[in-house]
C-alpha positions in Angstrom: 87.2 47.3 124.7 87.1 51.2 124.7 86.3 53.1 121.6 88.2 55.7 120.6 86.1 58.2 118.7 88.4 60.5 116.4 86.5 63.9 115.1 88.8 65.7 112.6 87.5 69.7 111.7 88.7 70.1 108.8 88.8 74.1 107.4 89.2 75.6 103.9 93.4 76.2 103.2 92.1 80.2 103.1 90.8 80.0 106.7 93.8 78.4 108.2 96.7 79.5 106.5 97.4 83.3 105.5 100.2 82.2 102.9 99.3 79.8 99.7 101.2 78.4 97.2 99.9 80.0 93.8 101.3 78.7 89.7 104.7 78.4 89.3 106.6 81.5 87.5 107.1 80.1 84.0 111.2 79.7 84.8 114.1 80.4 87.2 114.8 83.7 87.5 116.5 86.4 89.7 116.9 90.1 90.1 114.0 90.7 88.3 111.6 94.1 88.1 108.2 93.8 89.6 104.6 96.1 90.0 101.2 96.0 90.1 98.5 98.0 87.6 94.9 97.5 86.8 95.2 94.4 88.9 97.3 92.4 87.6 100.7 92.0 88.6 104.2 92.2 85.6 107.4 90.7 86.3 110.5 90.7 84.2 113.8 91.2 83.0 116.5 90.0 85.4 118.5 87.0 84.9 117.9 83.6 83.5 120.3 81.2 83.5 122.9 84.0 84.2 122.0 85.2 81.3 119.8 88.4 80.9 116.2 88.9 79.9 114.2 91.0 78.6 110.9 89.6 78.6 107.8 90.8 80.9 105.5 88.2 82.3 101.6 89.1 83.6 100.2 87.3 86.0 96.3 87.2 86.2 95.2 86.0 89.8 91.4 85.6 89.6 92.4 83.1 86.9 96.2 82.3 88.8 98.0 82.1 85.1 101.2 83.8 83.7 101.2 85.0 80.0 103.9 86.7 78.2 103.5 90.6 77.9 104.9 93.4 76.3 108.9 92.8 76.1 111.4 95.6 78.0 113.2 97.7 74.9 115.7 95.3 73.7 118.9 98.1 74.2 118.4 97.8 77.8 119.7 95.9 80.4 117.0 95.1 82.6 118.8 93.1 85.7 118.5 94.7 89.2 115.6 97.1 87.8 113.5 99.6 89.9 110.1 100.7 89.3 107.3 102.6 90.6 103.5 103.0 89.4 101.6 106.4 89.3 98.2 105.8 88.2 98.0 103.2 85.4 101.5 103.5 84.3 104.5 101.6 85.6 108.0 103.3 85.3 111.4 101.1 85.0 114.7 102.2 85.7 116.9 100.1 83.4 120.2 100.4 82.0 122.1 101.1 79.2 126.2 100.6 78.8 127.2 103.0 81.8 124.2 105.2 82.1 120.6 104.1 83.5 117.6 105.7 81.9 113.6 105.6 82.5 111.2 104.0 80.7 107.2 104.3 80.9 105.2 101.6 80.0 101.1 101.4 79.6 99.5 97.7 80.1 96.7 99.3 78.2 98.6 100.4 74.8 101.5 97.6 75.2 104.3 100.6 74.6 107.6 101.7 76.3 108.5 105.1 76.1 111.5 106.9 77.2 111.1 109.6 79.7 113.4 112.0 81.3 117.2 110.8 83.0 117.3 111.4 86.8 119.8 114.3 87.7 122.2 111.2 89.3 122.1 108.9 85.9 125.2 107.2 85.8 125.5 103.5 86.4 128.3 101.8 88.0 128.4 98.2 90.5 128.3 100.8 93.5 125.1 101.6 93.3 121.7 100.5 94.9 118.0 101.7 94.1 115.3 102.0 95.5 111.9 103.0 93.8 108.5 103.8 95.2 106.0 106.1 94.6 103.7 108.5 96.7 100.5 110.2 95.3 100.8 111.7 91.8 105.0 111.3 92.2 107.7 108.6 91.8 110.9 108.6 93.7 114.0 107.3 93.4 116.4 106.5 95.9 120.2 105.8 95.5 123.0 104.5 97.7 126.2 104.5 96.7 127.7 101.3 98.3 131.6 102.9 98.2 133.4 104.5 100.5 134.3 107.9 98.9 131.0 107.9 96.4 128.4 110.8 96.8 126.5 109.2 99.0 122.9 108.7 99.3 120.4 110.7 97.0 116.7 111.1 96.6 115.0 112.2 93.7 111.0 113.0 92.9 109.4 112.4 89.3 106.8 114.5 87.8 104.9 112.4 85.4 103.0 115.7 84.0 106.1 117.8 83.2 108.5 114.7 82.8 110.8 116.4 85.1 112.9 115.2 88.4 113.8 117.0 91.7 116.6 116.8 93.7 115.2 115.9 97.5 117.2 115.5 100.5 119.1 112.4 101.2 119.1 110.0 104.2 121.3 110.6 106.4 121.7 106.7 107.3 125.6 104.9 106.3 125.4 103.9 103.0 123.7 100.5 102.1 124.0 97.4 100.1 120.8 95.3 99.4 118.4 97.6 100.5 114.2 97.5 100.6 111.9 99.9 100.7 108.3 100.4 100.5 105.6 103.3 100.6 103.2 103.6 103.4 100.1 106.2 103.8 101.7 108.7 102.0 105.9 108.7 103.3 108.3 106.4 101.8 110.4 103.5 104.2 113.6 102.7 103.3 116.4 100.3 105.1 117.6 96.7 105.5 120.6 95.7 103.9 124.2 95.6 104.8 126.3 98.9 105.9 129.4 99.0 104.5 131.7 99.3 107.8 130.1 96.2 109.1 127.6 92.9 108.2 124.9 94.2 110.5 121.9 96.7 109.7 118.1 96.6 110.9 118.5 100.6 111.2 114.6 101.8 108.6 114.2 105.6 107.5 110.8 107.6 106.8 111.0 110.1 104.5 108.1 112.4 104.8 107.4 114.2 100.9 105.6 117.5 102.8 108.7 118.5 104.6 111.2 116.8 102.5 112.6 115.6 105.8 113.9 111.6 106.7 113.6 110.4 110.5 114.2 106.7 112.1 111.7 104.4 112.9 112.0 101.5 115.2 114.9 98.8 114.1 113.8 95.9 111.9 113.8 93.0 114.4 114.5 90.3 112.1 118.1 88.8 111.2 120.5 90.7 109.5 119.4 90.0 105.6 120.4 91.1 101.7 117.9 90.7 99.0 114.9 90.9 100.8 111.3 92.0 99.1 108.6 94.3 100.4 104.8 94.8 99.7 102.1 97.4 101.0 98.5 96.1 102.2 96.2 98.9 103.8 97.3 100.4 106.4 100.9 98.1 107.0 104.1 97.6 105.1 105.7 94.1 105.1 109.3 93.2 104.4 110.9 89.1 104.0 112.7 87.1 102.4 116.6 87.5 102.1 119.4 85.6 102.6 121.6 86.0 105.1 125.0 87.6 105.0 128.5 85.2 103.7 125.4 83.0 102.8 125.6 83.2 98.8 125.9 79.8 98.3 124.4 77.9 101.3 120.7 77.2 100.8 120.4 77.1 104.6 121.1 81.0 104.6 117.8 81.7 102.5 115.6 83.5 104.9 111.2 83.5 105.2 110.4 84.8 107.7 108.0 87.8 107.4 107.2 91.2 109.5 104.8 93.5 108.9 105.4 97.1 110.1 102.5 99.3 111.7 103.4 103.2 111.5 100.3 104.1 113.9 102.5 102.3 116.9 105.8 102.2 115.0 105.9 98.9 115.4 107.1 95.4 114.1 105.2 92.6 114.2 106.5 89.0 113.1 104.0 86.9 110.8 104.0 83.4 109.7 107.1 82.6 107.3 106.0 82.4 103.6 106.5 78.5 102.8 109.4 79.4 100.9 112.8 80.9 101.2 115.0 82.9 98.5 117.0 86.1 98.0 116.6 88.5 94.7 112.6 87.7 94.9 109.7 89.6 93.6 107.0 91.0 94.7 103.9 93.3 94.2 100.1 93.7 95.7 97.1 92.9 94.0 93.1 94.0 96.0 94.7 93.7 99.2 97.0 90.6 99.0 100.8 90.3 99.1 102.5 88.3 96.5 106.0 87.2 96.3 108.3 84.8 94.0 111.3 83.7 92.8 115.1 84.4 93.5 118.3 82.7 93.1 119.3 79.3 93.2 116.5 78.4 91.3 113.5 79.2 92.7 110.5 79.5 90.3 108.1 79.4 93.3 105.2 81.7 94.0 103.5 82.6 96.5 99.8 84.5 97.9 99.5 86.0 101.3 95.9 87.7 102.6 95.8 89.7 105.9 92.4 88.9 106.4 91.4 85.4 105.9 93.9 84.1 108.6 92.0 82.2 111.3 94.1 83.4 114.1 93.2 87.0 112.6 89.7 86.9 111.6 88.3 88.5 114.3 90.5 91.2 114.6 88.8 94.3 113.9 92.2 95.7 112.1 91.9 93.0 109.9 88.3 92.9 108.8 88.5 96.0 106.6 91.4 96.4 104.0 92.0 99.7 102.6 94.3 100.6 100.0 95.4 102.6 98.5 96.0 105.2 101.0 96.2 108.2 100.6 94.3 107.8 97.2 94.4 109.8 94.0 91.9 107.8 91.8 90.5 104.7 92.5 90.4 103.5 96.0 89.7 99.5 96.5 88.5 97.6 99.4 89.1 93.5 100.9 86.3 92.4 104.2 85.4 89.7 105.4 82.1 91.6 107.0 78.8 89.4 105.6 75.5 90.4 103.9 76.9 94.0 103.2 73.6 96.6 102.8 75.6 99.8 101.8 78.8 101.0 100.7 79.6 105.3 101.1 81.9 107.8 101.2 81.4 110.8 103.7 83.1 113.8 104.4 84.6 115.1 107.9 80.7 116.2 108.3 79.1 112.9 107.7 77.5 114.0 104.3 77.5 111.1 101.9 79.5 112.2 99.1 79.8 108.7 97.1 78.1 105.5 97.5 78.4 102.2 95.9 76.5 99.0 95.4 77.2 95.7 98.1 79.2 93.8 95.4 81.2 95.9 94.4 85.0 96.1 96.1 86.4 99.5 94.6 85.1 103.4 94.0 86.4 106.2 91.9 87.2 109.2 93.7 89.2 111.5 91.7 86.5 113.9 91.5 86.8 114.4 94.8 88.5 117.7 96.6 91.6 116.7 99.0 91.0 116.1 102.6 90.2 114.0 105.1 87.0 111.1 104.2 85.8 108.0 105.7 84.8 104.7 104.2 82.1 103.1 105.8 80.7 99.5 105.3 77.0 98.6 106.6 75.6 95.4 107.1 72.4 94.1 108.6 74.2 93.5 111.9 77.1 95.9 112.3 79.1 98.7 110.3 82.9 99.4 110.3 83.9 102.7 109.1 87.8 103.3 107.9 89.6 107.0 107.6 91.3 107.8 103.9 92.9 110.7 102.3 91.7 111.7 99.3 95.3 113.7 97.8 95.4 116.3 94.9 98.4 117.5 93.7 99.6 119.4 96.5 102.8 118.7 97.4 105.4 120.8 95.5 
C-alpha cells in the first residue's frame, strides 16, 4: 500500500493575510466621526440604535482595546461628522439646529473648544462633506446634493489665526456619498453618486499651491455610496460601500478594496477586507489602515498592513513605509528590513542632518528648514533610502 505523506507549511496570520480581524467596536453604530492622533485612533458620535450619540471611543492597538473618551459637547449633533487632524489636534464638524459649527479637541487635555464657523455654515439634508487636511491646514469640502444649490465649495482652516479661506471649487457634478483622502501634500476627492444619474467613479486632485482641481484616472471599482478612505505612505485607499437601490439588501454591501498610486496615477485592486458595510469608519495608525462598522449592524473591525503581506513582502515599494508625507513634525516609519545598523536624515547634499537609534520607528523634524530630505535605513546587508518633504508654513 502507498503512503501518502502530507506536509502542511503553516505561516503566521500576519505573513499570509494583509487584513485581520481586530476587538469588536463596543456597539452597532453608523455614520460615525473618525481620526487618528498620538497613535491612537477616536471614533464617535453617529447613530446607535437610530438614535444619536455623543460619546467618543479610543482605540489603543498595541494593546487592541476600546475605552470610553472624552464625550462630543452635548448641544451638538454629531451624526455624519467630518474631521481633520493638524498636529495633535483633531477638528469635528458637527451640528447644531440648522447651522454646523467646529470644534477642536486635544487627547492630551480631554477639552472641546469651539473654533471659528466656515464662511458656508448652514446645514440642510443637501449637503455632503468632506474633510482632510494638508500640512499646517484643514479643509473642508462641500457638495450640495440639489439641483439649484450653490454648488460645490472648498474651504482652508488656519489653526493659528482661527480663520477660513474661501478656495476654488471642483468643477465635478455635484455628489452624494462622497470620499476623500489626502495624499503627499494634495487632497483626492470623488466616489459617490451624481445627481443626474446612479453612476460615478469620476476622482479630483486639488493641488493647495495653485489652488487648482484636475481629474485623475476613474475609480475602477463598482459604482458605491458610503465608502471609507485611509492614507498609508506613499498610497491612498478607498472600500467599502454599498451599492446603489441597495439600502436594505445585505448582498449590496461592498469589500472590496483599491489602493490608488499618484506616481503612476493608477488604481490597483487589493484583497477585500473580510467584511462588508456602508457608513464605516476609518483612520491610520504607524502605517496600517483600520476600518469598522456601518449600518445594519456591524460592530466589526478590522487591521490592514501594506507590508507584511506574503504576496508583497518582497516588493521593494512595500518594504519601507513612510508617513506622513510631506511632514511638519514628527515623521514615522513601518519595514520589514532586519538587523537595522542606522537610521538618518540627509539633505539634497547627503549631509546627515538627524539620526536615530535601530529601535526606534519615528523622528522629530520640525526643526528642520523646508525642502527636499531623504530617509535612509542601513542594515548589515543592504540599505533603502526613501524621499520626504519636510513643509513649513508656506502655502498662503
Amino acid at each position: 500500500m502507498k503512503r501518502i505523506i502530507l506536509i502542511l507549511l503553516i505561516l503566521p496570520l500576519s505573513l499570509c493575510a494583509q487584513w485581520s480581524k481586530k476587538a469588536n467596536f463596543p456597539d452597532y453604530r453608523h455614520s460615525t466621526v473618525s481620526f487618528s492622533v498620538n497613535n491612537y485612533g477616536y471614533v464617535g458620535g453617529g447613530m446607535v440604535s437610530e438614535e444619536d450619540s455623543k460619546d467618543l471611543w479610543k482605540y489603543d492597538p498595541a494593546e487592541d482595546t476600546w475605552e470610553l473618551s472624552d464625550s462630543f459637547p452635548a448641544e451638538y449633533r454629531w451624526v455624519d461628522a467630518v474631521s481633520f487632524v493638524i498636529g495633535e489636534k483633531a477638528y469635528v464638524y458637527g451640528e447644531h439646529g440648522v447651522s454646523t459649527n467646529l470644534w477642536e479637541y486635544s487627547p492630551k487635555t480631554g477639552n472641546w473648544v469651539q473654533r471659528a464657523n466656515s464662511p458656508q455654515h448652514n446645514s440642510s439634508a443637501g449637503f455632503s462633506r468632506i474633510g482632510f487636511s494638508i500640512g499646517d491646514y484643514g479643509y473642508l469640502y462641500v457638495s450640495n446634493e440639489y439641483p439649484g444649490g450653490p454648488g460645490s465649495f472648498l474651504f482652508r482652516y488656519d489653526p493659528e489665526t482661527d480663520t477660513w479661506t474661501e478656495r476654488a471649487g471642483c468643477p465635478v457634478e455635484r455628489l452624494i456619498s462622497m470620499v476623500g483622502f489626502s495624499l503627499k501634500g494634495k487632497g483626492y476627492v470623488g466616489s459617490g453618486l451624481k445627481k443626474s444619474s446612479d453612476v460615478n467613479h469620476e476622482f479630483w486632485k486639488y493641488d493647495p499651491e495653485h489652488d487648482q482641481w484636475s481629474p485623475i484616472s476613474d475609480f475602477p471599482g463598482e459604482t458605491r455610496t458610503g465608502a471609507v478612505a485611509f492614507t498609508i505612505g506613499d498610497y491612498g485607499y478607498v472600500g467599502l460601500g454599498q451599492k446603489p437601490q441597495a439600502i436594505t439588501d445585505e448582498s449590496g454591501r461592498l469589500s472590496d478594496f483599491w489602493r490608488y498610486d499618484s506616481e503612476t496615477d493608477s488604481w490597483t485592486q487589493i484583497d477585500s477586507c473580510g467584511y462588508g458595510a456602508a457608513g464605516a469608519f476609518s483612520f491610520t495608525i504607524n502605517g496600517k489602515g483600520y476600518v469598522g462598522g456601518g449600518g445594519r449592524q456591524k460592530e466589526e473591525f478590522w487591521e490592514y498592513t501594506p507590508i507584511l503581506s506574503s504576496g508583497n513582502i518582497n516588493n521593494k515599494h512595500k518594504e519601507l513605509v513612510v508617513y506622513p508625507n510631506p511632514v511638519t513634525g514628527t515623521i514615522h516609519w513601518n519595514t520589514n528590513i532586519e538587523n537595522i545598523s542606522g537610521i538618518f536624515i540627509t539633505d539634497i547634499n547627503g549631509r546627515v542632518v538627524r539620526s536615530s537609534g535601530s529601535k526606534q520607528n519615528e523622528m522629530n523634524v520640525s526643526g528642520l528648514p523646508h525642502g527636499i530630505y531623504f530617509l535612509r535605513i542601513e542594515s548589515d546587508k543592504s540599505q533603502m533610502m526613501q524621499k520626504i518633504i519636510i513643509q513649513n508654513r508656506q502655502i498662503k
